[in-house]
C-alpha positions, 0 to 999 in steps of 0.5 A: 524528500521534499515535504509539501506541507499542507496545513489545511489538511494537517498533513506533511505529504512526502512528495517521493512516497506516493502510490495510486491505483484504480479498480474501476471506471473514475476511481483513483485511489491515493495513498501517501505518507504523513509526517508521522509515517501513517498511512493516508488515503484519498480517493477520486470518484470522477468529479472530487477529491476525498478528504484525506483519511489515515490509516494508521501503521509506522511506514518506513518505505513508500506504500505499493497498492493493487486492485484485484476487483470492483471495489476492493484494493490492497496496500503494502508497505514495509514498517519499522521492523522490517516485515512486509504489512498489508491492509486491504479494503473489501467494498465495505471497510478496512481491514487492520493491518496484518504483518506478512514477514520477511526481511526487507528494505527499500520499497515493495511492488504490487500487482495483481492478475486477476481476483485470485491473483495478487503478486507483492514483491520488495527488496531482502535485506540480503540485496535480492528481491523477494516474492509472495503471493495471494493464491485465491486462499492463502498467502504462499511463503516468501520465496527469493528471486 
């Protein structure tokens, strides 16, 4: 990894643990790691930049993200203890972070098929990848693929 120090914004920037994601027409929404393995986020509205905002979690892989709707996205990332973690914004606020289990290495992916509809899927530490996903009420149980 080569860090990107910026010192204006007091943060160290992981140039390889970056995700972005849009839910709607000039939005991008950017996630990436700081030197202390929290969360950072910025977001584009079509003219600026953000200012960077932390969210706080002990990362230990890159954060995966998806929008499943106007106004509302989700995150992952793998923490220290090899549990998949999700934090998710509403169109109102964050959500703190919510441990969803597994034994996992490497990096997640997400995605999403519709509002009932998000898919996570990372690496097992037993080499296969494994899969979760948001039904529309629950979150169903991992399963290996």
């Amino acid at each position: 990894m080569r860090p990107n120090t910026d010192k204006a914004l007091g943060y160290c920037l992981e140039v390889d643990a970056a995700a972005a994601v849009s839910w709607g027409h000039d939005r991008i929404d950017l996630f990436t790691v700081a030197e202390d393995r929290s969360l950072v986020h910025r977001s584009f509205d079509g003219q600026r930049w953000s200012e960077p905002t932390s969210l706080g979690g002990q990362l230990t892989s890159a954060p995966t993200a998806t929008a499943w709707g106007v106004d509302e996205l989700e995150v992952f990332a793998i923490f220290d203890d090899g549990q998949l973690w999700n934090r998710y914004w509403d169109g109102h606020s964050w959500h703190e972070w919510e441990p969803m289990g597994g034994e996992l290495t490497g990096t997640p992916a997400a995605s999403s098929w519709s509002a009932d509809r998000i898919d996570v899927f990372a690496p097992g530490r037993d080499g296969r990848i494994w899969h979760r996903w948001w039904d529309g009420a629950r979150w169903v149980e991992w399963e290996r693929l």
